[in-house]
C-alpha positions as CSV (number, residue, x, y, z in Angstrom):
1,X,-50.3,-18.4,59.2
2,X,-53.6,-20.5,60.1
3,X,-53.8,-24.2,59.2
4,X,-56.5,-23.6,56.9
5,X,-54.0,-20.8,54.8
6,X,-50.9,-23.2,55.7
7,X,-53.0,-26.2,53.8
8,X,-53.9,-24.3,50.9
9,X,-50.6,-22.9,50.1
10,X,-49.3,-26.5,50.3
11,X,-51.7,-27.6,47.3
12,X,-51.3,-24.5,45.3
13,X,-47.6,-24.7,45.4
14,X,-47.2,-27.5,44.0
15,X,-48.1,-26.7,40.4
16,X,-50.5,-30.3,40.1
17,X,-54.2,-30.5,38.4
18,X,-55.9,-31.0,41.0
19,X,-59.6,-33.1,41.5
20,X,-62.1,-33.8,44.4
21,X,-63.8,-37.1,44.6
22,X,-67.0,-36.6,45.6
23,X,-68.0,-40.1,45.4
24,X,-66.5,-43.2,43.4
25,X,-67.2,-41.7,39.9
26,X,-67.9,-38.2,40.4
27,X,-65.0,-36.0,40.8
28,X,-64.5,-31.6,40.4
29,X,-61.9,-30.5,38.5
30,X,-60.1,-27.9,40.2
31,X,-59.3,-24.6,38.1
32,X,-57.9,-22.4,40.9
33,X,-57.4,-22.0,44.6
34,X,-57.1,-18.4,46.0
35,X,-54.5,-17.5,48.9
36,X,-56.3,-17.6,52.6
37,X,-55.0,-14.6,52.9
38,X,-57.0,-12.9,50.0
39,X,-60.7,-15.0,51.2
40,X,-63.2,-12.5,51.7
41,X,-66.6,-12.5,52.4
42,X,-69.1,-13.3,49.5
43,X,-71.8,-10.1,48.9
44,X,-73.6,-11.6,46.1
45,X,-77.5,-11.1,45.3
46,X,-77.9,-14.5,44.6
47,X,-76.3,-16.1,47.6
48,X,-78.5,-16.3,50.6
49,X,-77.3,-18.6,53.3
50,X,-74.5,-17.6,55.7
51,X,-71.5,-16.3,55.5
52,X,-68.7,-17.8,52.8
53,X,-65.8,-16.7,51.1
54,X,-64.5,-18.0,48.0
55,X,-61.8,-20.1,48.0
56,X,-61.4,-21.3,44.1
57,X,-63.7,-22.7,41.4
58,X,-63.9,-25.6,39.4
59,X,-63.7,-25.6,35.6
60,X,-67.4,-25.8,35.3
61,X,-67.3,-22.4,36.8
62,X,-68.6,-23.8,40.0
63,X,-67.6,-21.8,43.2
64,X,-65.5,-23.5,46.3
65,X,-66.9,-21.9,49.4
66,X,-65.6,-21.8,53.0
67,X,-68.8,-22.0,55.2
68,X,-68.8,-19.7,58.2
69,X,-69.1,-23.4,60.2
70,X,-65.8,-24.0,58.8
71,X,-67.2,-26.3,56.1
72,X,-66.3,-26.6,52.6
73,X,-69.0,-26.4,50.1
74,X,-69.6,-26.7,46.3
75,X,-71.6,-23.8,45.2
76,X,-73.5,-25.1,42.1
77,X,-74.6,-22.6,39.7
78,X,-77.2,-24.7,37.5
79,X,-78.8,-26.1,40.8
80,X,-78.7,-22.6,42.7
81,X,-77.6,-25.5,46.0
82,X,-74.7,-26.1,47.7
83,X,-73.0,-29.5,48.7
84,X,-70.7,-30.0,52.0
85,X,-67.7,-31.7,50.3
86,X,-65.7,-31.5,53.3
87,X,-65.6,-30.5,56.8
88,X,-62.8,-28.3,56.9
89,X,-60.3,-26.5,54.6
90,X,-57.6,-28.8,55.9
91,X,-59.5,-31.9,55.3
92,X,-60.3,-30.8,51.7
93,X,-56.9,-30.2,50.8
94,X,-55.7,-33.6,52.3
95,X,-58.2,-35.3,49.8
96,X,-57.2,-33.3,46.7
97,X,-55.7,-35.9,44.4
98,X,-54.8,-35.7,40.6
99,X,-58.2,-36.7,38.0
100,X,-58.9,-40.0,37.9
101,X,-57.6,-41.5,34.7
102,X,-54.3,-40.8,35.9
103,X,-54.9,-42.8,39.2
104,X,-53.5,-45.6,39.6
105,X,-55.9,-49.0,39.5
106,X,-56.0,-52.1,41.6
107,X,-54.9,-54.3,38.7
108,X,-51.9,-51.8,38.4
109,X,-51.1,-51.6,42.1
């Protein structure tokens, strides 16, 4: 098993909502992570940059992409534009965290 498919089954096993930060008060919403072992290339008519494979979605229905660069990318569908939200698959899953209102503050700290 990969790194990549090792750090993904770590976050899906746990059975935890799970959020991306993308900055201090913007954050995805996780609705599903698919097994590295089922990722498979994206053939889609409206994707037109290199290759990907899904990974999982957000609940917007936004798609999580593995760049062929070994990136991971935010697909948005109302922009028709991707974002790099991390630089890896293992780095992405390291910053997974729970949504933010369940975070704990400074004050509470």
């Amino acid at each position: 098993m990969t790194r990549d498919n090792e750090a993904i089954e770590r976050v899906r096993s746990d059975g935890r909502q799970k959020t991306f930060a993308i900055s201090p008060d913007r954050e995805i919403k996780i609705a599903f992570l698919i097994r590295g072992d089922d990722w498979l290339p994206l053939r889609a008519p409206w994707w037109r940059g290199k290759d990907v494979s899904i990974i999982g979605a957000d609940l917007d229905g936004n798609f999580i992409l593995r760049h062929c660069d070994g990136s991971v990318r935010l697909w948005d569908h109302s922009e028709h534009a991707d974002e790099i939200l991390a630089s890896g698959v293992v780095d992405f899953c390291k910053r997974l965290g729970p949504p933010f209102q369940t975070r704990p503050t400074q004050s509470s700290i």
